[in-house]
C-alpha positions as CSV (number, residue, x, y, z in Angstrom):
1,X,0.0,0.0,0.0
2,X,1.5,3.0,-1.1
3,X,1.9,6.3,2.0
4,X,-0.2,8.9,0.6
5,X,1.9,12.0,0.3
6,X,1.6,14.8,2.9
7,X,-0.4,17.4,3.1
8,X,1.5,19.6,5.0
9,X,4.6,21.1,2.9
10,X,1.5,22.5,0.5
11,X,-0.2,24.0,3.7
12,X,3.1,25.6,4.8
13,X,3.5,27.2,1.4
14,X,-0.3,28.6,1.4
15,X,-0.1,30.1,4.6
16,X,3.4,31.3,5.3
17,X,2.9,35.0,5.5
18,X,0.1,33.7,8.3
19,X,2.3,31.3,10.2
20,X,5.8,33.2,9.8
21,X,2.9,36.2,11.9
22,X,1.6,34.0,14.5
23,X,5.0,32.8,15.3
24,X,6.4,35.7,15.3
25,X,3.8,37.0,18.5
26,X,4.6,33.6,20.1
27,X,8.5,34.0,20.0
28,X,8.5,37.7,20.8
29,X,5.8,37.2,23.8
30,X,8.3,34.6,25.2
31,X,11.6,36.8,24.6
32,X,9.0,39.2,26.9
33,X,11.5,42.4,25.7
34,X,15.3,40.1,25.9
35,X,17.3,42.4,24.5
36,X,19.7,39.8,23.5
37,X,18.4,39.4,20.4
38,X,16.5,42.0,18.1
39,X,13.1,41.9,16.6
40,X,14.6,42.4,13.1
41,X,16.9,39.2,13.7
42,X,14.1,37.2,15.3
43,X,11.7,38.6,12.0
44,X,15.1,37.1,9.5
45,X,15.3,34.0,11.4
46,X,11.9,33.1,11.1
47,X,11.3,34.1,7.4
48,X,14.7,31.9,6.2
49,X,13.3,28.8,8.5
50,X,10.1,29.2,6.8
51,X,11.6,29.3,3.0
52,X,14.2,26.5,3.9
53,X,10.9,24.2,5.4
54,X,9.1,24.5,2.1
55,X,12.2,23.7,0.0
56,X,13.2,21.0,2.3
57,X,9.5,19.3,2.9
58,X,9.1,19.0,-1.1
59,X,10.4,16.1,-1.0
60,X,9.1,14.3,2.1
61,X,8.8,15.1,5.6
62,X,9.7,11.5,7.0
63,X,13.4,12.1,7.4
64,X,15.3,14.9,8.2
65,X,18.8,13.2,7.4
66,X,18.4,13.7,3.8
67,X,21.0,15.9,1.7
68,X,17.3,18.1,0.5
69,X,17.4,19.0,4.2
70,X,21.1,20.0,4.9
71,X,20.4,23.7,4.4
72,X,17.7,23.5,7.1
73,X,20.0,21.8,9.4
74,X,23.0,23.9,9.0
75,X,20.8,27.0,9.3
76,X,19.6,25.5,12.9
77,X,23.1,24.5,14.0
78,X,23.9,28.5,13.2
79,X,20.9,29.5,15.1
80,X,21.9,27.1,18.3
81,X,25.4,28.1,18.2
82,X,24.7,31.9,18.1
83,X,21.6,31.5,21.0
84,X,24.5,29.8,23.0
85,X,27.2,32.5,22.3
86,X,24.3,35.0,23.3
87,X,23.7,33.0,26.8
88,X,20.5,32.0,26.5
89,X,19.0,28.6,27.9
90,X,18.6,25.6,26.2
91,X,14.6,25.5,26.6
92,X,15.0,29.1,25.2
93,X,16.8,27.5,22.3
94,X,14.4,24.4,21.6
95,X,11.5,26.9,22.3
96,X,12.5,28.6,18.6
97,X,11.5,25.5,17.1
98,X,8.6,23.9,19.5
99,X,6.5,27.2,19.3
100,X,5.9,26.8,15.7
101,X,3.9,23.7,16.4
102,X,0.9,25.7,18.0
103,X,0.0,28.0,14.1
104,X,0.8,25.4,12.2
105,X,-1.2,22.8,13.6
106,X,-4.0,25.3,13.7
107,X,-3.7,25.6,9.8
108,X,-3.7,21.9,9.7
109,X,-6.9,21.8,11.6
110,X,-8.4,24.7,9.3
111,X,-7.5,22.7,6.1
112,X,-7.8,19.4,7.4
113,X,-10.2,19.2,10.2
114,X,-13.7,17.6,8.1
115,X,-11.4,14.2,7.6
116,X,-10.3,13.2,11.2
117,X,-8.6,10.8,9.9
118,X,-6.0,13.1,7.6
119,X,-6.0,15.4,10.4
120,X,-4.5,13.0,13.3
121,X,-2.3,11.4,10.4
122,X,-0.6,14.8,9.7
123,X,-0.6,16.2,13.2
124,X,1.4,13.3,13.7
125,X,3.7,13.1,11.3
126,X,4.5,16.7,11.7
127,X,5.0,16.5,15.7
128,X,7.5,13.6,14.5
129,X,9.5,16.0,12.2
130,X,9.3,19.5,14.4
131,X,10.2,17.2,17.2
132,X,13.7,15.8,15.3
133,X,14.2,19.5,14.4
134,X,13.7,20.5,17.8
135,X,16.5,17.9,19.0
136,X,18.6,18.6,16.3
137,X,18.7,22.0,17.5
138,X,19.3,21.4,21.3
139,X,22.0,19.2,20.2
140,X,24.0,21.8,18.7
141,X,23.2,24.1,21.4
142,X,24.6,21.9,24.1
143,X,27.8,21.1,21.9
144,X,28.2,24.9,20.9
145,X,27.0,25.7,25.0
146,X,30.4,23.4,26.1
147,X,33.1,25.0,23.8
148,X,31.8,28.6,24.5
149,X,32.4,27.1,28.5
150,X,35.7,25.5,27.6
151,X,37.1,28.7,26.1
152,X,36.0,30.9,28.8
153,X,37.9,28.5,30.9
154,X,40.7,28.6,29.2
155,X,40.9,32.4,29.1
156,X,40.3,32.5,33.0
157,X,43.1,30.1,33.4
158,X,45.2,32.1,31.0
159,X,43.8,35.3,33.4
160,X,44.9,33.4,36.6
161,X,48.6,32.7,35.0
162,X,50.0,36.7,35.1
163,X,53.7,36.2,34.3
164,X,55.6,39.3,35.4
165,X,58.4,40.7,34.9
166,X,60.3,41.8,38.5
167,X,63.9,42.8,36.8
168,X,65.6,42.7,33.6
169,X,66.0,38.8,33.1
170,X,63.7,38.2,36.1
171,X,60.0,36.8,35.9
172,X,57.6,36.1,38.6
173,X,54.5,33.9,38.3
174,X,52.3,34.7,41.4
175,X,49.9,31.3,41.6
176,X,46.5,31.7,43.6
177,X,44.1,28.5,43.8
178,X,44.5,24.9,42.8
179,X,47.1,24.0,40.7
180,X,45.9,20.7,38.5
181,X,47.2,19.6,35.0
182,X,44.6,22.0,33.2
183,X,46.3,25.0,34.9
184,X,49.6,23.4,34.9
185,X,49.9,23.3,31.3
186,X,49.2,26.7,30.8
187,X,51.5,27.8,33.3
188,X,54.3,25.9,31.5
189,X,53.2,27.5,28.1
190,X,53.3,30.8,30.0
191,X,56.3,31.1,31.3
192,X,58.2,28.9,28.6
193,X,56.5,32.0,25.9
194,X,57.7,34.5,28.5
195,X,61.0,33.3,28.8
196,X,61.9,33.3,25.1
197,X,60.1,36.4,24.8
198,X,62.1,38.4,27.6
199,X,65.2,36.4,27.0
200,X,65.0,35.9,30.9
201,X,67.3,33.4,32.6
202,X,65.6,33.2,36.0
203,X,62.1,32.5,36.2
204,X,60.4,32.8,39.8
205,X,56.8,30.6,40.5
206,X,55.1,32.4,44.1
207,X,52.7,29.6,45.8
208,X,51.8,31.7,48.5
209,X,48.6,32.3,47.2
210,X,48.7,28.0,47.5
211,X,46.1,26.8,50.1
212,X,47.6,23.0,50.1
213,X,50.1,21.1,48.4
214,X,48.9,17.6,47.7
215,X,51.5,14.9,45.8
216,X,49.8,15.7,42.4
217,X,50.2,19.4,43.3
218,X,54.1,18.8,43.9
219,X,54.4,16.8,40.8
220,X,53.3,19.9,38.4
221,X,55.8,21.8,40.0
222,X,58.4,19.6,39.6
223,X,57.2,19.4,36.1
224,X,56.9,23.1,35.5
225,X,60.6,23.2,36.6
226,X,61.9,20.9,34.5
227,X,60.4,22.5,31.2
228,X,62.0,25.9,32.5
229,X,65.6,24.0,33.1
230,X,65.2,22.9,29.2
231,X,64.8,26.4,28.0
232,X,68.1,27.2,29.8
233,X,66.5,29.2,32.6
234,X,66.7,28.5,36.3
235,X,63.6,28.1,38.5
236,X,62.9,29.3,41.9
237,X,60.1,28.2,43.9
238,X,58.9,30.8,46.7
239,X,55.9,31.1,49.0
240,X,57.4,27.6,50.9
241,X,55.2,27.9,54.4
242,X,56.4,25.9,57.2
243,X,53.2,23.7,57.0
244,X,53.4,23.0,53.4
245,X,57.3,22.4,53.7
246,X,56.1,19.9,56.7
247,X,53.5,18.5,54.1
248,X,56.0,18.3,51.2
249,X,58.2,16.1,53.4
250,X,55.3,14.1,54.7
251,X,54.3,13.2,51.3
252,X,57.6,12.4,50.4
253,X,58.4,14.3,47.5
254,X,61.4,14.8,46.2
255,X,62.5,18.5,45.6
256,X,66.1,18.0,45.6
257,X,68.0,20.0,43.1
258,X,65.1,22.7,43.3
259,X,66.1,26.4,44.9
260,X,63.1,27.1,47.0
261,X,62.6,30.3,49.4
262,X,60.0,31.0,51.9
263,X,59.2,34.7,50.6
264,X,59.1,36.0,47.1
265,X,61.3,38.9,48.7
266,X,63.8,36.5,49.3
267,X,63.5,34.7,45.6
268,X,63.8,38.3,44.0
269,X,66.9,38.8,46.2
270,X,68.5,35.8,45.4
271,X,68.1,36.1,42.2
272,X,69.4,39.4,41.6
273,X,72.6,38.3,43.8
274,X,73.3,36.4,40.0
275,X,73.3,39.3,38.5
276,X,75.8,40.9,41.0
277,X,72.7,42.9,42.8
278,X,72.1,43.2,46.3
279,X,68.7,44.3,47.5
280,X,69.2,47.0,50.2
281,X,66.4,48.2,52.7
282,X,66.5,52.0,53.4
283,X,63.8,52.3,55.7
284,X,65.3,53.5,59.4
């Protein structure tokens, strides 16, 4: 038995102007004045999601995989990646798509409602394809939603990493929080670009700012050190508390071969005494 072609795509086409209207007042009473995005880009969005649908539904609404319909999904994977750059909500997001259910399943009533039968058979299929739009769209979102969350990350890690430059040949990495391999490796990126930048030769990394030193903790610094010491630079480790010093040798790591000071005073001053500087107090 042959599927009797749809209905719908020809409904779409007739009533466009109508829909692309009543969709319009649904979208902008739920944006409720969110200046985020514009009228005029809201009025775009919906007019290009309404030609792309006709083009698109020509040739069968069953799938959505389809190379007729790649135009409609790339233009929803734009629209979920710029609602997720914009900061809005996933629901927000979806809600672009699910809110054109309500006029266009009123046209379908208009046009279909005397054959109950062609009525509940197109309601259905269209739930089926607004639905797989819907959750084509939220899938994007979420994807676009983690790298927008991943690069602010990185770009608060990269914040959190100030190299600075004490003296001529001297840099200073003041740490504050956690240290895991995340921040790790941007602090080694850091300092190894600051180095070659500066032409430094000492390279001073303050953990005052530390709360606790764990084994992993240690082991980045160690690591940290080493990169430095293979860019020809020495490393100085300041900010050593008592109680993390205790820690440190609880844990029983090895920081042999590592110049350490308790202040970053006293890592400054020793590392101007290699350039033949001595650090003199003049208060009285």
């Amino acid at each position: 038995m042959a599927i009797a072609k749809s209905k719908t795509p020809a409904i779409i086409k007739k009533y466009s102007a109508d829909l692309q209207a009543e969709w319009m007042r649904d979208l902008s009473k739920r944006l409720n004045g969110d200046r985020r995005i514009s009228e005029s880009e809201l009025t775009t969005q919906t007019r290009e999601f309404l030609g792309l649908l006709q083009r698109a539904s020509a040739d069968g609404i069953e799938s959505i995989e389809s190379e007729s319909w790649a135009p409609i999904r790339e233009f929803l994977e734009e629209v979920s990646r710029s609602r997720a750059v914009q900061g809005f909500t996933s629901d927000q997001t979806a809600s672009f798509i699910f809110s054109f259910k309500k006029p266009l399943f009123e046209r379908l009533r208009k046009e279909l409602g005397k054959d109950a039968q062609l009525l509940a058979d197109e309601v259905w299929s269209t739930t089926e394809l607004i639905d797989k739009l819907g959750m084509h769209t939220v899938k994007t979102f979420q994807k676009a939603r983690e790298e927008v969350i991943a690069r602010q990350q990185q770009e608060m890690l990269e914040l959190s990493t100030p190299v600075v430059k004490l003296w001529e040949g001297v840099l200073a990495l003041p740490l504050i929080g956690t240290l895991d391999s995340a921040r790790t490796q941007v602090v080694m990126e850091t300092l190894l670009e600051r180095i070659v930048e500066t032409g430094s030769s000492t390279a001073i990394i303050d953990i005052t700012g530390v709360p606790t030193v764990d084994t992993q903790t240690a082991q980045h610094l160690l690591k940290t050190v080493t990169a430095i010491r293979m860019m020809g630079a020495e490393c100085i480790i300041s900010g050593i508390r008592p109680q993390i010093a205790q820690t440190i040798v609880h844990l029983g790591v090895d920081l042999q071969g590592v110049t350490t000071k308790a202040t970053l005073a006293d890592a400054l001053g020793l590392a101007l005494k290699q350039y033949g500087l001595t650090m003199v107090n003049n208060q009285h």
